[in-house]
C-alpha positions in Angstrom: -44.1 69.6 -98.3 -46.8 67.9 -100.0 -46.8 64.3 -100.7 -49.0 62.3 -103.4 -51.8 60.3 -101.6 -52.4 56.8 -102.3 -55.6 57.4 -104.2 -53.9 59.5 -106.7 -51.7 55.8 -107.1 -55.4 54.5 -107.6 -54.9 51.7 -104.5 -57.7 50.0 -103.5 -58.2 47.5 -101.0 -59.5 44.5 -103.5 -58.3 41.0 -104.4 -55.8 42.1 -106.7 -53.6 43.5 -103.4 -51.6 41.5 -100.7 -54.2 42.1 -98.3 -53.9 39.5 -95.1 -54.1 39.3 -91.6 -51.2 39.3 -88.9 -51.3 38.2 -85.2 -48.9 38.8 -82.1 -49.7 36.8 -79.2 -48.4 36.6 -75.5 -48.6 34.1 -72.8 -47.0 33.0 -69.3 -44.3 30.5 -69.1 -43.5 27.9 -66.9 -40.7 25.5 -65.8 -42.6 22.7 -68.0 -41.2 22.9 -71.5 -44.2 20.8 -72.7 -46.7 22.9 -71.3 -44.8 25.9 -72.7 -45.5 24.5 -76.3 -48.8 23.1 -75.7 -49.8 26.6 -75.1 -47.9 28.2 -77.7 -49.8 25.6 -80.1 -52.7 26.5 -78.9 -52.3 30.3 -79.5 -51.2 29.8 -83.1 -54.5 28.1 -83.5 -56.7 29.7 -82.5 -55.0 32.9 -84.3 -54.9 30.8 -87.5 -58.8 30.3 -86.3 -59.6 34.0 -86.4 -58.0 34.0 -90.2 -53.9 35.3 -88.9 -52.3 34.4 -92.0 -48.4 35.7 -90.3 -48.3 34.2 -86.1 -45.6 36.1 -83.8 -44.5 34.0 -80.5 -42.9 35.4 -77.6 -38.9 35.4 -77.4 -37.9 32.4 -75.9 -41.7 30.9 -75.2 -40.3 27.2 -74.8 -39.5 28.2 -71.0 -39.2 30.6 -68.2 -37.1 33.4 -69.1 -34.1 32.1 -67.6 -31.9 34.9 -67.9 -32.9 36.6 -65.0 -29.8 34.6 -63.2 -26.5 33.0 -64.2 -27.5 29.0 -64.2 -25.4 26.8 -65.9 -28.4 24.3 -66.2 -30.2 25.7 -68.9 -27.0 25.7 -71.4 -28.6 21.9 -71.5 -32.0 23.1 -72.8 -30.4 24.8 -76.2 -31.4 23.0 -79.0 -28.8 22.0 -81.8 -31.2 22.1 -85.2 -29.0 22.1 -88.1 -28.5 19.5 -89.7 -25.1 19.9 -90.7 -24.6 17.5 -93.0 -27.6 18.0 -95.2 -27.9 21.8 -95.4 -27.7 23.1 -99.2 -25.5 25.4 -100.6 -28.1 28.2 -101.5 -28.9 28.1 -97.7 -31.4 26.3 -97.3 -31.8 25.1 -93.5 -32.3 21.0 -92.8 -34.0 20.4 -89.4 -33.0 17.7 -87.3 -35.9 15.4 -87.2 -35.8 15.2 -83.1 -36.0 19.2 -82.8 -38.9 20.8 -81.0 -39.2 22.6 -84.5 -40.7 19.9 -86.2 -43.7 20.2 -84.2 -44.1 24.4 -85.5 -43.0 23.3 -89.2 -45.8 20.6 -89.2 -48.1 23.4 -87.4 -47.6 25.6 -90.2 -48.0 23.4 -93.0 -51.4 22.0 -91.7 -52.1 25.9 -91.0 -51.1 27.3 -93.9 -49.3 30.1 -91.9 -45.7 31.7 -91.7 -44.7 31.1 -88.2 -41.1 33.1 -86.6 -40.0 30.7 -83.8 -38.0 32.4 -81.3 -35.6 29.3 -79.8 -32.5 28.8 -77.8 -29.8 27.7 -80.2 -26.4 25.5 -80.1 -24.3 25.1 -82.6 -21.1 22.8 -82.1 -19.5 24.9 -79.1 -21.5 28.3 -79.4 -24.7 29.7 -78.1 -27.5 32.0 -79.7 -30.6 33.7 -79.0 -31.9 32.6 -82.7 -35.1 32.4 -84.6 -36.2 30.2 -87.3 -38.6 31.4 -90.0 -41.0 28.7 -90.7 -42.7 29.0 -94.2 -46.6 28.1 -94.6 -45.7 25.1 -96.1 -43.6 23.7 -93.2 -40.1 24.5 -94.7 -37.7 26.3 -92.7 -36.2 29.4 -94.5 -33.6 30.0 -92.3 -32.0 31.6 -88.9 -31.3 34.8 -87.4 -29.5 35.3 -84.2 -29.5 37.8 -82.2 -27.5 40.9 -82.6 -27.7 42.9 -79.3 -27.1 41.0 -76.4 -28.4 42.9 -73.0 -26.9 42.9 -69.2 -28.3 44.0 -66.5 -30.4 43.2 -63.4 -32.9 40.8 -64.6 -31.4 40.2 -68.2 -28.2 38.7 -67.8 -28.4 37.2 -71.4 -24.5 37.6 -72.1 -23.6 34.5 -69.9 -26.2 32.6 -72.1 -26.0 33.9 -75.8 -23.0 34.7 -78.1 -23.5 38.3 -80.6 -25.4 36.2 -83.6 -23.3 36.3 -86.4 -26.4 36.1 -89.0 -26.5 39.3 -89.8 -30.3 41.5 -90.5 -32.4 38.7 -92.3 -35.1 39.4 -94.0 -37.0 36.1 -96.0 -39.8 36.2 -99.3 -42.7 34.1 -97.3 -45.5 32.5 -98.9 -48.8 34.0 -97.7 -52.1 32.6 -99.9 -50.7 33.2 -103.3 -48.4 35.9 -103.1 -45.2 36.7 -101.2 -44.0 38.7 -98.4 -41.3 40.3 -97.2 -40.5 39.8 -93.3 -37.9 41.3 -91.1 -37.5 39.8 -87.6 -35.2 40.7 -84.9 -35.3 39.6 -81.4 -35.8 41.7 -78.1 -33.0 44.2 -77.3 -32.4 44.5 -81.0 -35.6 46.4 -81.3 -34.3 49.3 -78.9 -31.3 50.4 -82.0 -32.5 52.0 -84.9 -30.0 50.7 -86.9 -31.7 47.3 -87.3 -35.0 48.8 -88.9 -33.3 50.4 -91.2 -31.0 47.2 -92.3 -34.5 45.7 -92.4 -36.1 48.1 -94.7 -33.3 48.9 -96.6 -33.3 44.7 -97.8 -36.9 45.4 -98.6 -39.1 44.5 -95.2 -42.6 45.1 -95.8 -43.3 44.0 -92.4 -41.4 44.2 -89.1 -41.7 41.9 -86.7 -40.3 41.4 -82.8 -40.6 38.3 -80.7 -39.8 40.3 -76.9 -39.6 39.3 -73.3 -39.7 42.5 -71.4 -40.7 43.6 -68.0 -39.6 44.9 -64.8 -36.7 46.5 -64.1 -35.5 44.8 -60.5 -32.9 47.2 -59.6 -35.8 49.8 -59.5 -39.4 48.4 -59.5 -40.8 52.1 -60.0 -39.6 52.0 -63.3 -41.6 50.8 -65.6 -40.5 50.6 -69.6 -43.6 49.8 -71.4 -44.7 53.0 -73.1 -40.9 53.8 -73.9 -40.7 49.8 -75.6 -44.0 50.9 -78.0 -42.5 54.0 -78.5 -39.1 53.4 -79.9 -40.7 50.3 -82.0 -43.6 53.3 -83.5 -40.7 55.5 -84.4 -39.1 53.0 -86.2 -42.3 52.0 -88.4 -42.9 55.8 -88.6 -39.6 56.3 -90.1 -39.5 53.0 -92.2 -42.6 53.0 -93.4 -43.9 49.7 -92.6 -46.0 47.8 -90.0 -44.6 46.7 -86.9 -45.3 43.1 -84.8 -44.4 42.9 -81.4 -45.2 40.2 -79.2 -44.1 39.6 -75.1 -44.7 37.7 -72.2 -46.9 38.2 -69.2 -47.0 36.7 -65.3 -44.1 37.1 -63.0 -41.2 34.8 -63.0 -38.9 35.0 -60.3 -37.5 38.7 -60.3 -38.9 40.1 -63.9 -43.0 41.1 -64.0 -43.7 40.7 -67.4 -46.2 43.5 -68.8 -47.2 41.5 -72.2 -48.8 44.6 -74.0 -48.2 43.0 -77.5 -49.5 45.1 -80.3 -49.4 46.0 -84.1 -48.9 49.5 -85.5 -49.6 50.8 -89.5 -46.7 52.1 -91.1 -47.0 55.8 -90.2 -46.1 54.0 -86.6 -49.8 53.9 -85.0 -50.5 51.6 -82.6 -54.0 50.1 -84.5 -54.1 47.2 -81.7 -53.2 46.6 -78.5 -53.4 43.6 -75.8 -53.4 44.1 -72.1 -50.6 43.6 -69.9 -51.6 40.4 -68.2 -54.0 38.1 -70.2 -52.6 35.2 -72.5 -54.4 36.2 -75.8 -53.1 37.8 -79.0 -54.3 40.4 -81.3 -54.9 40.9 -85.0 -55.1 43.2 -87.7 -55.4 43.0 -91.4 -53.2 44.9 -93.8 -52.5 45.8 -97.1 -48.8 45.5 -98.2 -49.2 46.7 -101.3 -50.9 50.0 -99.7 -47.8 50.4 -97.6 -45.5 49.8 -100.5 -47.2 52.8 -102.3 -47.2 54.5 -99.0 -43.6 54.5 -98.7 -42.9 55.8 -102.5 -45.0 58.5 -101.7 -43.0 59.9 -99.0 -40.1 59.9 -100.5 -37.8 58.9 -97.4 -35.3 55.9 -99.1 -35.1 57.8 -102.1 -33.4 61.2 -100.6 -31.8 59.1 -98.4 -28.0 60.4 -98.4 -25.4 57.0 -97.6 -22.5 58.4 -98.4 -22.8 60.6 -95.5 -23.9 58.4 -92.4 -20.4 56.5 -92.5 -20.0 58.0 -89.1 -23.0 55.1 -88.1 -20.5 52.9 -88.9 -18.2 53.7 -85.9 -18.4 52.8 -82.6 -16.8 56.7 -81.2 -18.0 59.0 -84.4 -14.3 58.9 -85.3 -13.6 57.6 -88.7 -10.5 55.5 -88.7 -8.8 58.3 -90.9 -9.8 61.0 -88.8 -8.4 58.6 -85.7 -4.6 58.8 -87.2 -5.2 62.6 -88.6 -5.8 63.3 -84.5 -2.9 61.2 -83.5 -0.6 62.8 -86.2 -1.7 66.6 -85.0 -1.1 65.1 -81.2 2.5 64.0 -82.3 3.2 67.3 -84.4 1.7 69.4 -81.8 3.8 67.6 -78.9 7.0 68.2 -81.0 6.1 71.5 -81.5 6.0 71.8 -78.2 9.2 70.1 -77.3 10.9 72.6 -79.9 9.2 75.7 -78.1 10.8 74.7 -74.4 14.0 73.4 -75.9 14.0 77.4 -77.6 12.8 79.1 -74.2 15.7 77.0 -72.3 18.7 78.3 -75.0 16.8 81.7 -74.5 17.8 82.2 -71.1 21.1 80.5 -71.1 22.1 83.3 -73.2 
């Protein structure tokens, strides 16, 4: 199979391409929310400082990773920052002017960066895992919340966080003078498949995942990094489009976190890569409009075949229909069978 290179498309890495630098960071948290953010700040800057145009924080940065126990306490943490009674119809999100958001929305406006802030979110008498996507000019374009919710040893995040009821978002941010597309999803979300695809398929030209992984306590041999860059390569590889992942490092209580924050190309190489235990971030510049013309080339979303993945859709790979066609045979089958001893028993009467 021979695909069309992006020379013949004439693509060339000047001015007239979206051509920009991104920036995943990672750092260690503490019980001291404002030291948490301090730090966070201070990361954005001095990414913003090397010329990162796009700034990924860590899931959940504002604090420890709580979720490694059941706590009650932290329910009072969770920040309600909607403005209910202001919010537009064409969905435009108001902040509350006493949420720890102001302080990233006034960050990126004096920046002039796009900044995906990972919080803990209340809203009236439910609880998400949500993230806020922060324009460069300090306007908030709006929240996702978290689709997969994990549980397990460690990551007990279903006594904390509701299923988000967003649905995949991806939002048109302002980067210099042009706009780009961004998909974001949180954590666990980044182990299905199904949510790169959502993402490319509503135009994503980049991927990006906010993470707090580490340790496995119910077997400290095990260790998940190489599989967590994997499964995020594949999905740029099959997508076509660069991938941000950012994490956490230092231990906190029973998780180790291994940071290991990078940024792959579209084919799913990883071109950068931080180490598992400094609080640092990486960056690396690339052309969207390369991609774009990348992803033509290959031809993957257009022989893509819909109508016959509606088995994806299910949660047993039985459609509904095929569900009652089993139950029907079952039923036939069962009378059938009925009939046959019913027959035998006349049989040997006579």
């Amino acid at each position: 199979m021979s695909q069309m290179s992006p020379t013949e498309y004439n693509i060339k890495e000047d001015s007239s391409h979206r051509i920009f630098k991104i920036a995943a960071t990672q750092m260690a948290c503490s019980n001291s929310i404002e030291a948490n953010i301090k730090k966070a700040v201070k990361l954005v800057r001095d990414a913003a400082k090397s010329g990162a145009k796009v700034i990924l924080l860590q899931e959940l940065f504002e604090n420890i990773y709580f979720c490694y126990e059941q706590n009650g306490k932290y329910f009072a943490t969770a920040h309600s920052v909607i403005d209910e009674d202001k919010n537009d119809i064409d969905g435009t999100v108001v902040i509350k002017p006493d949420s720890f958001i102001r302080t990233f929305q006034n960050l990126a406006k004096e920046l002039k960066v796009v900044l995906p802030i990972s919080f803990f979110e209340r809203c009236r008498k439910s609880y998400f895992n949500s993230l806020i996507m922060i324009d460069s000019d300090g306007s908030c374009l709006g929240i996702y919340r978290k689709t997969h919710i994990p549980d397990g040893f460690g990551y007990q995040e279903k006594y904390y966080f509701q299923p988000g009821d967003t649905g995949f978002r991806v939002w048109e941010c302002h980067v210099d003078n042009f706009i780009v597309k961004i998909g974001v999803a949180i954590c666990w979300d980044q182990w299905f498949p199904e949510t790169a695809r959502c993402l490319a398929l509503q135009g994503a030209e980049i991927l990006m995942f906010p993470t707090a992984i580490g340790s496995e306590p119910q077997d400290p041999k095990l260790d998940s990094r190489l599989h967590w860059q994997r499964v995020m390569q594949g999905h740029a590889a099959a997508n076509l489009v660069p991938v941000v992942a950012s994490n956490r490092v230092g231990k906190e209580a029973t998780n180790t976190f291994y940071g290991s924050c990078f940024i792959t190309d579209e084919t799913g190489a990883i071109v950068v890569e931080a180490n598992k235990t400094s609080e640092t971030f990486v960056t690396h510049s690339v052309n969207i409009d390369k991609v774009r013309f990348n992803r033509a080339c290959w031809g993957l979303f257009r022989d893509r075949r819909p109508s016959m993945y509606g088995v994806i859709t299910t949660t047993d790979g039985f459609y509904p229909k095929d569900v009652v066609k089993a139950k029907c045979n079952y039923v036939a089958a069962s009378i059938s069978n009925k009939k046959t001893r019913k027959n035998k028993r006349k049989n040997k009467r006579k």
